[in-house]
Phi, psi and omega in degrees: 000116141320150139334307187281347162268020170227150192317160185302319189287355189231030162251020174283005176095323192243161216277143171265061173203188165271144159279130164358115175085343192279170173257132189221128200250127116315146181312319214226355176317295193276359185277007207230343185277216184239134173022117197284184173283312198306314183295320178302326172281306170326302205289327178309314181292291171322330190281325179287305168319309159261014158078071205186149193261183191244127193233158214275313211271020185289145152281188198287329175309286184313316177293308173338301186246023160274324198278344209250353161299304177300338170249013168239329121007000000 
């Protein structure tokens, strides 16, 4: 099979579906879950560093913009 037997829009090569393994992230997906381990290891270290406690139960959103209140401190 060629190239030339599928339409001009379906030779770019890549999948109209998720692929096995792949991630397909929505705009609003990740703000509600909970903190990834990378934000958690940042904000501990930032919280220690100001002396400010850390608190566990944050989402992914909230750990943003607590690291990034905390790196602009």
């Amino acid at each position: 099979m060629s190239d030339d037997d599928f339409p001009a829009d379906k030779k770019t090569g890549t999948a109209s579906f998720p692929v096995a393994g792949a991630v397909v992230h929505d705009e609003n997906t990740d703000a509600d879950e909970p903190m990834t381990e990378v934000q958690a290891a940042r904000l501990r270290d930032l919280c220690e560093k100001h002396d400010e406690a850390f608190d566990t139960t944050l989402t992914r959103e909230q750990a943003d913009a607590r690291i990034a209140a905390l790196e602009k401190a």
